[in-house]
LUMBA-125974 format. One record per residue (C-alpha): chain; residue in three letters; x, y, z. Coordinates in Angstrom, 1 decimal. Layout:
<mipas>
   mol   type       xx       yy       zz
     A    ala        X        Y        Z
...
</mipas>
This chain:
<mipas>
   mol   type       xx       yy       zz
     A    unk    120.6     96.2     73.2
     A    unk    118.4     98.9     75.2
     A    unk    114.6     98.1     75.5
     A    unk    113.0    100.5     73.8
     A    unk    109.4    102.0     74.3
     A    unk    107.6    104.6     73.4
     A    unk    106.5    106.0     76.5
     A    unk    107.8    105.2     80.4
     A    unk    104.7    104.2     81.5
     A    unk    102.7    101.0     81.1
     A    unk     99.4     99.5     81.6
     A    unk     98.2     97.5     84.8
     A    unk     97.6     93.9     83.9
     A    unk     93.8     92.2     85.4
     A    unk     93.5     92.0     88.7
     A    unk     96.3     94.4     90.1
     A    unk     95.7     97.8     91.3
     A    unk     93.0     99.0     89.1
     A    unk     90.3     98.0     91.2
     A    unk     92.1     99.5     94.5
     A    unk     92.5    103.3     93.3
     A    unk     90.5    106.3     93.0
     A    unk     88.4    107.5     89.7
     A    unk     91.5    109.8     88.6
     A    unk     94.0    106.9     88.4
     A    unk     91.8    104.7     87.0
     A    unk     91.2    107.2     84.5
     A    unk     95.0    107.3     83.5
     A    unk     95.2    103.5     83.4
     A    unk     92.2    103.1     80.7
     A    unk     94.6    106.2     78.8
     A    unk     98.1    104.4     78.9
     A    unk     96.6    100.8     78.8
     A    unk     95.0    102.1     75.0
     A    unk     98.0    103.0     74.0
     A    unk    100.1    100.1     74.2
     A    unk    103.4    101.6     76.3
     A    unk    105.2     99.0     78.1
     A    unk    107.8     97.6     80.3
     A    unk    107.4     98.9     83.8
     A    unk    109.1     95.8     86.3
     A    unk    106.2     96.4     89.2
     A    unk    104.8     99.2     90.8
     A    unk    104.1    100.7     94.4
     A    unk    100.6    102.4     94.7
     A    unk     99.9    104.8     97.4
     A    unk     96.5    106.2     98.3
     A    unk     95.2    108.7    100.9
     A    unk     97.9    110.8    102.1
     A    unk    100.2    110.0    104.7
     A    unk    100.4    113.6    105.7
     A    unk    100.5    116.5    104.3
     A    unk    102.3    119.8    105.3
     A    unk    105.8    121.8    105.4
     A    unk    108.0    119.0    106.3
     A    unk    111.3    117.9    104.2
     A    unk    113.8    115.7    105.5
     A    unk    116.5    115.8    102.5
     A    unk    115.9    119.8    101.6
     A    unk    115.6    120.7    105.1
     A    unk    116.8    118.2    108.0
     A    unk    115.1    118.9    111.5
     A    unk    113.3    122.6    109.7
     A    unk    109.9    122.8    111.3
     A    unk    108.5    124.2    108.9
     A    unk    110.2    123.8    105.8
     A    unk    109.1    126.0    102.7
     A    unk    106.1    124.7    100.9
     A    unk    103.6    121.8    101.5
     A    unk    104.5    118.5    100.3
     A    unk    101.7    115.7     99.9
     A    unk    103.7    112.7    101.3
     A    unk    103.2    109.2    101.4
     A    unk    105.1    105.9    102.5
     A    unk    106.2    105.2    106.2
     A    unk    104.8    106.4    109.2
     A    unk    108.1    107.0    110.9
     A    unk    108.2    110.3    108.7
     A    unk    109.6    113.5    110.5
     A    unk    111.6    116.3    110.0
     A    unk    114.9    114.2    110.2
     A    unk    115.2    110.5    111.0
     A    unk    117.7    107.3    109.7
     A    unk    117.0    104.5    107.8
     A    unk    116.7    102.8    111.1
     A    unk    114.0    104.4    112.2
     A    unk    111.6    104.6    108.8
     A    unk    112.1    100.6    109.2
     A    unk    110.1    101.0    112.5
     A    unk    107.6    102.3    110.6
     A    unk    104.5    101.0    112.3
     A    unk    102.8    100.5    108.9
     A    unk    102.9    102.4    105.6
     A    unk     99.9    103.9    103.2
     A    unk    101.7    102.4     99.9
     A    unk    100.3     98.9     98.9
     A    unk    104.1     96.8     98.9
     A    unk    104.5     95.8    102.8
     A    unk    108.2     95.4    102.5
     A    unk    108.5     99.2    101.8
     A    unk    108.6    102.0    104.2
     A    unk    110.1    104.1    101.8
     A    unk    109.0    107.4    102.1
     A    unk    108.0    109.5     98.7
     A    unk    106.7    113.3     98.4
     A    unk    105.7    115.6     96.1
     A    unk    104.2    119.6     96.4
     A    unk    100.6    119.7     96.6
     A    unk     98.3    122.0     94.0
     A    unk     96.2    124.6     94.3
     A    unk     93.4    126.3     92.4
     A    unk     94.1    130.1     92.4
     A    unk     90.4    131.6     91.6
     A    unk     90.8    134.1     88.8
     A    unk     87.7    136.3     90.3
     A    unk     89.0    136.3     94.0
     A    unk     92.4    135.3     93.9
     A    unk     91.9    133.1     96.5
     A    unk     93.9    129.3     96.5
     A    unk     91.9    126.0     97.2
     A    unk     93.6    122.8     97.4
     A    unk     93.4    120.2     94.2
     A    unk     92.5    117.0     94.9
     A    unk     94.5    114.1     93.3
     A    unk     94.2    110.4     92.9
     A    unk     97.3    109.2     94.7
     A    unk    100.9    108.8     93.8
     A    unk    102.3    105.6     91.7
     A    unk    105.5    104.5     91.9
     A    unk    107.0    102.5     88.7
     A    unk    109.7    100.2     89.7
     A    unk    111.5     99.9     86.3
     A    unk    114.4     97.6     84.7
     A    unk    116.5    100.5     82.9
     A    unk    119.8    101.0     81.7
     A    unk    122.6     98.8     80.6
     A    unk    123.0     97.4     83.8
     A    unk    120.3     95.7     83.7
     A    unk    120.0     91.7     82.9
     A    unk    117.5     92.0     79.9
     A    unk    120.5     94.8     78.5
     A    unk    122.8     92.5     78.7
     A    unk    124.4     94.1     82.1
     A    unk    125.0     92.3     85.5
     A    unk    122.0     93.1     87.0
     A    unk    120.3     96.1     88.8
     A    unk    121.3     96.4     92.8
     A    unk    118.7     97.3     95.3
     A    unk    118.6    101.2     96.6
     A    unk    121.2    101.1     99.8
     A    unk    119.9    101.3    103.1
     A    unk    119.7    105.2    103.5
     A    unk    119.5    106.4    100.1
     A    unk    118.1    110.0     99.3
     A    unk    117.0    110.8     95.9
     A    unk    115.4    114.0     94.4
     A    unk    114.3    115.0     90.9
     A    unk    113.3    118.3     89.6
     A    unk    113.8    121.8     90.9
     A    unk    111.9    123.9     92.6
     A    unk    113.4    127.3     91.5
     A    unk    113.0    126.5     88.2
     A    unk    110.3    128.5     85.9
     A    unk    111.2    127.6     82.5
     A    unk    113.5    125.8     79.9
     A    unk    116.6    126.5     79.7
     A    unk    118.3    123.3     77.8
     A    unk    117.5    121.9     73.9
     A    unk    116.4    118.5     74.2
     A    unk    118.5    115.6     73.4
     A    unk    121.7    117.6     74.9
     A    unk    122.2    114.4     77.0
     A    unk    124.2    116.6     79.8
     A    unk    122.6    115.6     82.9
     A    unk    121.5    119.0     83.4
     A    unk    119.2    119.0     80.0
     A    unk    118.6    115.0     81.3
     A    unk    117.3    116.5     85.0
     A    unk    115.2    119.0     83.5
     A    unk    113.5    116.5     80.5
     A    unk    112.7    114.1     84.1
     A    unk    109.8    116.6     84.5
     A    unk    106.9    115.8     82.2
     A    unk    102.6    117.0     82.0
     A    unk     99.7    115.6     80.5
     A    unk     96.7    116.8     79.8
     A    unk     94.4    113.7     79.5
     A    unk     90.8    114.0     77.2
     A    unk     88.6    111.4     76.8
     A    unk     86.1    114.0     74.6
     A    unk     86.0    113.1     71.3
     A    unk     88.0    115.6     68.8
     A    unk     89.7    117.3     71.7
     A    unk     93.1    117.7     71.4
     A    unk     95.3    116.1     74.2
     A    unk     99.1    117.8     76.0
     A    unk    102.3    116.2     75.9
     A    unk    104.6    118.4     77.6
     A    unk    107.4    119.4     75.2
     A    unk    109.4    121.5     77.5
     A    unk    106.4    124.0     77.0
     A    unk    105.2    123.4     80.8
     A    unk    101.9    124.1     82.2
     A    unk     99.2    123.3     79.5
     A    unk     96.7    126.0     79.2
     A    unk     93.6    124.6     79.0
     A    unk     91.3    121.8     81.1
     A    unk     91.6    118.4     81.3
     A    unk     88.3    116.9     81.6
     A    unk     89.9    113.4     82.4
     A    unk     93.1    115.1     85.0
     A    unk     96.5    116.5     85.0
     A    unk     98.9    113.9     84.9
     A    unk    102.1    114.8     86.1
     A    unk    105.4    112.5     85.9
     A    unk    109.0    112.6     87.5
     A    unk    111.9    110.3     86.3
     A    unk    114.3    109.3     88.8
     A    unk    118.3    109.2     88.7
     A    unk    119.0    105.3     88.0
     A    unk    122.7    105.6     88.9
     A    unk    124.4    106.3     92.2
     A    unk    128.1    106.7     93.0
     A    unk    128.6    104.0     95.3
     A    unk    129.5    105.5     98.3
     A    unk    127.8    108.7     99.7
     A    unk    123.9    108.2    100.5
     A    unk    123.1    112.0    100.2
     A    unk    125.5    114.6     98.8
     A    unk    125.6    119.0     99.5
     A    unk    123.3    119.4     96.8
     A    unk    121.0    116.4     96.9
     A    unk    122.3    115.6     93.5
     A    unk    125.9    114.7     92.6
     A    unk    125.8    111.2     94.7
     A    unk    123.1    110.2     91.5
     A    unk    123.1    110.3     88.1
     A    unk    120.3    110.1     85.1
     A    unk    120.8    107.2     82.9
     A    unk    122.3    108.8     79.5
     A    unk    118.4    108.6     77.6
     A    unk    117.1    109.5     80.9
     A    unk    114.5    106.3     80.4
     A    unk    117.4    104.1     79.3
     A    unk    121.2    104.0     78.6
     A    unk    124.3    103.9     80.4
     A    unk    124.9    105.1     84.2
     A    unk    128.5    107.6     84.3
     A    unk    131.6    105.8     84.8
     A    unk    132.2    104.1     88.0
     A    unk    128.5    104.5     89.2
     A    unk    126.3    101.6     90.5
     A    unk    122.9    100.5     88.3
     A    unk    119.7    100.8     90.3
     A    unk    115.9    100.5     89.7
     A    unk    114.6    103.4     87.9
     A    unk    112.0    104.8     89.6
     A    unk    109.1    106.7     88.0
     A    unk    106.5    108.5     90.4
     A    unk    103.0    109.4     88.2
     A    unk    100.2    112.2     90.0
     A    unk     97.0    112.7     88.4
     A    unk     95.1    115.8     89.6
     A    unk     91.5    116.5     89.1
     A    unk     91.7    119.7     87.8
     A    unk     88.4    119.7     85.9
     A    unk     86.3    119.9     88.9
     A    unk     87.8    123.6     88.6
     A    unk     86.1    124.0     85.5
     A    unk     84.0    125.9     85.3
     A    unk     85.5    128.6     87.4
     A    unk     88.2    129.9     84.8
     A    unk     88.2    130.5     81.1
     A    unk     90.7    129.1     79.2
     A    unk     90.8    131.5     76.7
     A    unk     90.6    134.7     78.6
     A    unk     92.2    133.8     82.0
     A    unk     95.9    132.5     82.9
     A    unk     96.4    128.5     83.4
     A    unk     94.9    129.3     87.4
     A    unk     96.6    126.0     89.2
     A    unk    100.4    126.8     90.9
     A    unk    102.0    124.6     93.1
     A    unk    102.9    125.0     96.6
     A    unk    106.0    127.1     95.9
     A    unk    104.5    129.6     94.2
     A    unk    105.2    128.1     90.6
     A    unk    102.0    129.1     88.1
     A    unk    104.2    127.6     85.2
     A    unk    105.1    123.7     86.2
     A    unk    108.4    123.7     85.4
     A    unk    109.1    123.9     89.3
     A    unk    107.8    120.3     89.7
     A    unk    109.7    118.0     91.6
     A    unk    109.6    114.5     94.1
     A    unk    111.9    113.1     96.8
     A    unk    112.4    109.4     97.8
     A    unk    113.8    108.3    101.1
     A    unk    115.2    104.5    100.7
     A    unk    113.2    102.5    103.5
     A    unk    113.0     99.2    101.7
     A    unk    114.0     95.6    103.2
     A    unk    116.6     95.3    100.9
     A    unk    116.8     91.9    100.7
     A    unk    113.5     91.7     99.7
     A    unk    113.5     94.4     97.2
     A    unk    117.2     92.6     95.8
     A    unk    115.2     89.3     95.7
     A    unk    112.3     90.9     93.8
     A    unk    114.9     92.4     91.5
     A    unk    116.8     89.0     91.1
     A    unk    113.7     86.7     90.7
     A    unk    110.5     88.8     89.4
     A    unk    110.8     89.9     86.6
     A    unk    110.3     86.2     84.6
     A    unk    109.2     86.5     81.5
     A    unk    107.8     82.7     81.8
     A    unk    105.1     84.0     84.4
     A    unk    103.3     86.9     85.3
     A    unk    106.3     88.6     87.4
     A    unk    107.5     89.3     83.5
     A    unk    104.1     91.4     82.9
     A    unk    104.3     93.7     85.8
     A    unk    102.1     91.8     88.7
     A    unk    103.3     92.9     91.3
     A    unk    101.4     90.5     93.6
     A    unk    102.6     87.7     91.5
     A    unk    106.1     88.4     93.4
     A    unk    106.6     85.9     96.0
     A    unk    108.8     88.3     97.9
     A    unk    106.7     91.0     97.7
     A    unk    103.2     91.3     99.8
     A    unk    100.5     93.6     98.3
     A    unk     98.1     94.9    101.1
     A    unk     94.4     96.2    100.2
     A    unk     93.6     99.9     99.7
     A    unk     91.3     99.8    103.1
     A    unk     94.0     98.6    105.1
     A    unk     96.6    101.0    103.5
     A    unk     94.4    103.8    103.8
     A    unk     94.4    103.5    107.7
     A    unk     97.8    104.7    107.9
     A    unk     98.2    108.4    108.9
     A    unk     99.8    110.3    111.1
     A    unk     99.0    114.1    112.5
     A    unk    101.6    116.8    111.2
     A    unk    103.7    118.2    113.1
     A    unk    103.5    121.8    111.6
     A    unk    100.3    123.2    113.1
     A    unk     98.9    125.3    110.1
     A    unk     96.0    125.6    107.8
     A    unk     97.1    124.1    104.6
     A    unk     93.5    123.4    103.3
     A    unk     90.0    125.0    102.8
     A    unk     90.1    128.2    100.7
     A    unk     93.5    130.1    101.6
     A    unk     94.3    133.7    101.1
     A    unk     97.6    133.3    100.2
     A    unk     99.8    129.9    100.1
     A    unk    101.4    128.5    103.1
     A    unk    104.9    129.5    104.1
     A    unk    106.1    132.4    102.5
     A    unk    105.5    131.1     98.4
     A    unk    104.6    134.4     96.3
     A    unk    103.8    133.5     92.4
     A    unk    106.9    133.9     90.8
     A    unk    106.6    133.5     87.2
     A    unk    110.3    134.0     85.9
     A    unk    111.9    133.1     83.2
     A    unk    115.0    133.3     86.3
     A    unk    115.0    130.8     88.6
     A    unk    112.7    131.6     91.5
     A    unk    114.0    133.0     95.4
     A    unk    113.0    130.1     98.3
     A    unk    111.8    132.2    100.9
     A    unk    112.5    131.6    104.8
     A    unk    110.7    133.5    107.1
     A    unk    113.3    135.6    107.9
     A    unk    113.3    136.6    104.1
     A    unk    110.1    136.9    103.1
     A    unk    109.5    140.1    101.4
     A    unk    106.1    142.4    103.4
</mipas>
């Protein structure tokens, strides 16, 4: 039988990462912890930036730049191309779990000033990473058990020419399931304001006094054999609910992974008016309606330690079973200070912060409903 839940997400138990992250995150663990959604297997937190700038390995191998600015975390091997090999060099990572140098990235936001029309960066509180038991694969389903991601993997979710919806929900193809992986909320703690669960309506339109949260589901399934494919997609597969279900015929069951941003959009404020201006925050490719978000993953786990944690953590008989990720003996859960150290200069040399006149690379607002142009520099229109 599936698990079923009401909601991907799911509370920290005491004593794990609360205490380590920034006011926005903890912000969105007093929201989801109130509301009783469950069944997460462990989680990787990241805090301050790795880097941040217009690098992409999987989009773009070896481009210097690449098209829009990514906030990226993980291993400190990242570069504009590089193996499996050498992300396990890594000489340390910003994300908590020792045993992975994955690397994960996501576009950053900006603030376009209604007055001015000028773009300043938004600052958010880190990227977590949900390490979930999906899918009838997994033990707790009934299946034979999830495997570890294979040495090499390459994962993205979510579009970045995208600008609106274009499936019904609940088609189940896994091009309505790749476009439902993208999901907003608009998170209030005021009393009798109402809150924003995206329902394939994008952006929200007005402020969240307690942050934009913005989620990405993962493809669970993977054929088996190629570790990156043409279009950085057909070598995965959504499970058929997208949080739960069945993996295509002849495709392996992995973790599910879930990645969860909160921006602090509300120190914005009082600089726009919701019901006079347009929703002012666009990401980095020039997408003022959301439905452009999307995440990458680069697989630079120790396997075996990320198969044993898969095998033997998630007991229901002891804290493993609730989520603590520190309670995994295979898995070692470094402090936020020592974390935080881990940086590395970019390597495009550009001003991607500060208050901008236009966004970097070549990203005008496109608001469609088509799917948006990706701009090279050879393209980009005077």
């Amino acid at each position: 039988m599936h698990q079923v839940s009401s909601d991907s997400r799911c509370p920290f138990p005491p004593g794990s990462f609360n205490s380590m992250l920034r006011p926005p995150f903890v912000a969105l663990v007093t929201l989801i912890g109130s509301v009783g959604v469950t069944n997460a297997w462990f989680r990787v937190a990241c805090g301050d930036p790795l880097v941040q700038e217009r690098l992409d390995p999987i989009i773009s191998p070896g481009g210097n730049p690449s098209n829009h600015v990514h906030t990226i975390n993980g291993g400190s091997n990242f570069n504009p191309t590089y193996t499996y090999n050498n992300l396990r060099a890594s000489s340390c990572t910003n994300c908590f779990v020792a045993q992975d140098l994955s690397n994960y990235w996501y576009p950053k936001l900006y603030f376009q000033d209604p007055r001015t029309h000028l773009f300043e960066p938004v600052p958010d509180g880190g990227l977590l990473v949900y390490y979930q038991n999906r899918g009838d694969g997994d033990v707790s389903n009934g299946g034979a058990g999830l495997k570890a991601f294979p040495p090499g993997l390459k994962m993205i979710t979510g579009d970045p020419k995208r600008r609106t919806k274009k499936f019904p929900i609940g088609l189940g193809t896994q091009d309505e399931l790749r476009e439902r992986a993208i999901q907003w909320s608009c998170l209030r703690f005021t009393v009798g304001l109402p809150g924003y669960d995206d329902n394939g309506t994008g952006f929200p339109t007005t402020d969240c006094e307690a942050g934009l949260n913005a989620s990405l589901h993962f493809p669970a399934c993977w054929d088996g054999v190629n570790l990156d494919s043409a279009d950085h997609v057909s070598h995965t597969a959504f499970l058929s609910g997208l949080d739960n279900g069945v993996c295509p015929t002849g495709f392996v069951y992995m973790m599910k992974l879930f990645f969860e941003v909160t921006w602090s959009v509300n120190n914005f404020s009082g600089r726009w008016n919701a019901t006079t201006d347009k929703w002012p925050f666009v990401y980095a490719h020039g997408d003022p309606t959301g439905f452009g978000w999307h995440g990458d993953f680069q697989n630079g786990w120790d396997t075996t330690a990320l198969q044993n944690a898969i095998n033997n953590c998630n007991n229901p008989n002891d804290p493993t079973g609730s989520g603590v990720t520190e309670a995994c003996k295979f898995l070692t859960v470094n402090t936020a200070d020592f974390a935080n150290q881990c940086k590395i200069a970019p390597v495009v040399n550009e001003v991607i912060n500060g208050t901008l006149t236009k966004l970097p690379g070549c990203n005008p607002l496109q608001f469609g409903p088509q799917d948006a142009t990706i701009f090279t520099a050879a393209t980009c229109p005077q």
